[in-house]
C-alpha positions, 0 to 999 in steps of 0.5 A: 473707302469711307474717308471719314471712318474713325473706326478704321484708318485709311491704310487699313481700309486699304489693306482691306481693298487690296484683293478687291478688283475695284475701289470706291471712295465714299466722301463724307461717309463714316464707318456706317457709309450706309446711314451717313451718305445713303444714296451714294452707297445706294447707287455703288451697291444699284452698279456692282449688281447691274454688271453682275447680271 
């Protein structure tokens, strides 16, 4: 979850989520997480593909 996405609300990030078998909150991420807090993201995307080897 992106907590600073204006785009899309928190209930329907959620909602979104809801079939997902993990959730991440991002801090300070916008609706584009990737430009607004790159690394972090970096390393969430490095994580999931480690475990999925």
């Amino acid at each position: 979850m992106f907590d600073q996405d204006l785009a899309l609300t928190r209930d329907d990030q959620l909602a979104w989520a809801a079939d997902c078998d993990e959730v991440t909150h991002v801090e300070s991420a916008a609706h584009f997480g990737f430009i607004s807090q790159p690394g972090e993201v970096a390393d969430i995307l490095a994580g999931i593909a480690r475990q999925h080897r």
